[in-house]
C-alpha angles and dihedrals in degrees: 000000000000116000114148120139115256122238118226120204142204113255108207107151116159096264088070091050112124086007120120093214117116115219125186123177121216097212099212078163084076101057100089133003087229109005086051138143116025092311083089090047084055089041098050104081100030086066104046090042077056088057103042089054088042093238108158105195133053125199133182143136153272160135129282083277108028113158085204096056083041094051093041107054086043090053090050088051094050096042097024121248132130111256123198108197107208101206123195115238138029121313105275126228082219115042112203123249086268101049085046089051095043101050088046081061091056106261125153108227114205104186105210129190115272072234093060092031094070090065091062094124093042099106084217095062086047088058090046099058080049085064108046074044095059081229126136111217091248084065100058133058107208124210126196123248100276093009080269100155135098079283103056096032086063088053091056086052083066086057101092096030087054082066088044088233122146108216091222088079086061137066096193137033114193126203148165109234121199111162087003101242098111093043085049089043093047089043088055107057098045081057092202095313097126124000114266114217110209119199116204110212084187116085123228091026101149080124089065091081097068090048082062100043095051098062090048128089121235101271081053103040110081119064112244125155084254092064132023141329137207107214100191095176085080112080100090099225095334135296106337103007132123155218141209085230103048082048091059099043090045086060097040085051087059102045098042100039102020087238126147115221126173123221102247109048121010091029096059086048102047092043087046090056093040086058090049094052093045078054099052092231091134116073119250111256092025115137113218135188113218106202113214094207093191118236092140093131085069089063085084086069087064087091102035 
């Protein structure tokens, strides 16, 4: 498994000149060149729960440029099991760059209705695509869409100390959310020590709250400004969308700091902090830890 150090950096755009507020980045982006960014941290334990069952396939779901689907087909390459991608949508003339790596790296491909797709988490659909698969549930490992799940959430709990940093040095941990487990996996594991800000990138996530909730235990469960937050003004038209204005910063980000954002998940969060600064929301001598949670191989989705 996985199990690199993770580098932290100094954040100093121009929007923090003149500021007394300390940013660091845990690049998560660095870990690997592939099975990279907090995808790996959801994966983990599924995996090894896989092996330890002997379960030689995994099979899970996503979009045209999921990063899951991405970080999944690479990992099966790299510790040898059988992966089955389930994509919403029909079957394109054209496969995205992702599709395209991720069959080169072996993976089956099954193209589902958006209809059918939305019963991605019913057991009996499950069974169904088994099958239409001619496999028999021992066989196949499932994951859920995004590696959201206990599993993946414990994984999330490895992710600062991956950087070897201890959330008492920081007032503040920043991070994108899009079905909430890293975010419950990173909350867990500061344990109230310093106050997580979660972005939503989906629009209309109030919901998002409850997926939280349900993976922390009583003391972590309920939002105070000692704990954790869900910020939901932040999505910049809804997952996957963009703005002018993210598409900008994304590129100023780059120019200024020489850091790569995409445009789905770090952008929105960056952008959202930098917001928050320009409105002097953040108190003057705090210390905040901005998370790259990867997903840079979706920025090839930008022109397409």
């Amino acid at each position: 498994m996985l199990n690199q150090k993770v580098p932290i950096e100094v954040f100093h755009p121009d929007f923090l000149e003149s500021i007394n507020i300390s940013v660091d980045v845990l690049r998560l982006d660095l870990l690997h060149p592939v099975i990279s960014g907090n995808k790996w941290y959801k994966l983990k334990h599924n995996l090894l729960e896989a092996k330890s069952r002997d379960i030689k396939t995994i099979l899970s779901f996503g979009g045209a440029w999921s990063n899951h689907i991405h970080a999944l087909a690479a990992a099966g390459k790299h510790f040898d099991f059988k992966t089955i991608g389930v994509i919403r949508g029909e079957k394109p003339k054209k496969p995205s760059a992702t599709l395209q790596d991720v069959e080169s790296w072996g993976m089956e491909l099954v193209y589902v209705s958006r209809s059918d797709y939305r019963r991605r988490y019913e057991p009996e659909y499950h069974q169904i695509l088994l099958d239409q698969l001619s496999l028999q549930p021992n066989d196949v490992w499932v994951v859920p869409e995004g590696g959201s799940g206990e599993l993946g959430v414990k994984g999330c709990e490895e992710i600062l100390a991956s950087g070897e940093i201890d959330p008492i040095e920081y007032d503040q941990i920043w991070l994108a959310a899009g079905t909430g487990a890293t975010a419950a996996g990173v909350i867990r594991s500061v344990a109230g020590q310093c106050h997580v800000k979660v972005v939503s990138v989906l629009k209309g996530a109030a919901f998002m709250e409850a997926d939280i909730k349900q993976y922390l235990d009583d003391s972590l469960s309920d939002c105070s400004l000692n704990d954790w937050s869900l910020k939901l003004d932040n999505h910049c038209g809804g997952y996957g969308k963009t703005t002018p204005e993210l598409m900008q910063f994304i590129v100023d980000m780059e120019s200024q700091c020489g850091l790569s954002l995409d445009q789905v998940y770090t952008g929105k969060v960056f952008l959202a902090f930098k917001k928050e600064i320009e409105a002097g929301s953040v108190t003057d001598g705090s210390r905040v830890l901005l998370i790259h949670t990867g997903g840079l191989q979706g920025r090839r989705g930008i022109a397409s």
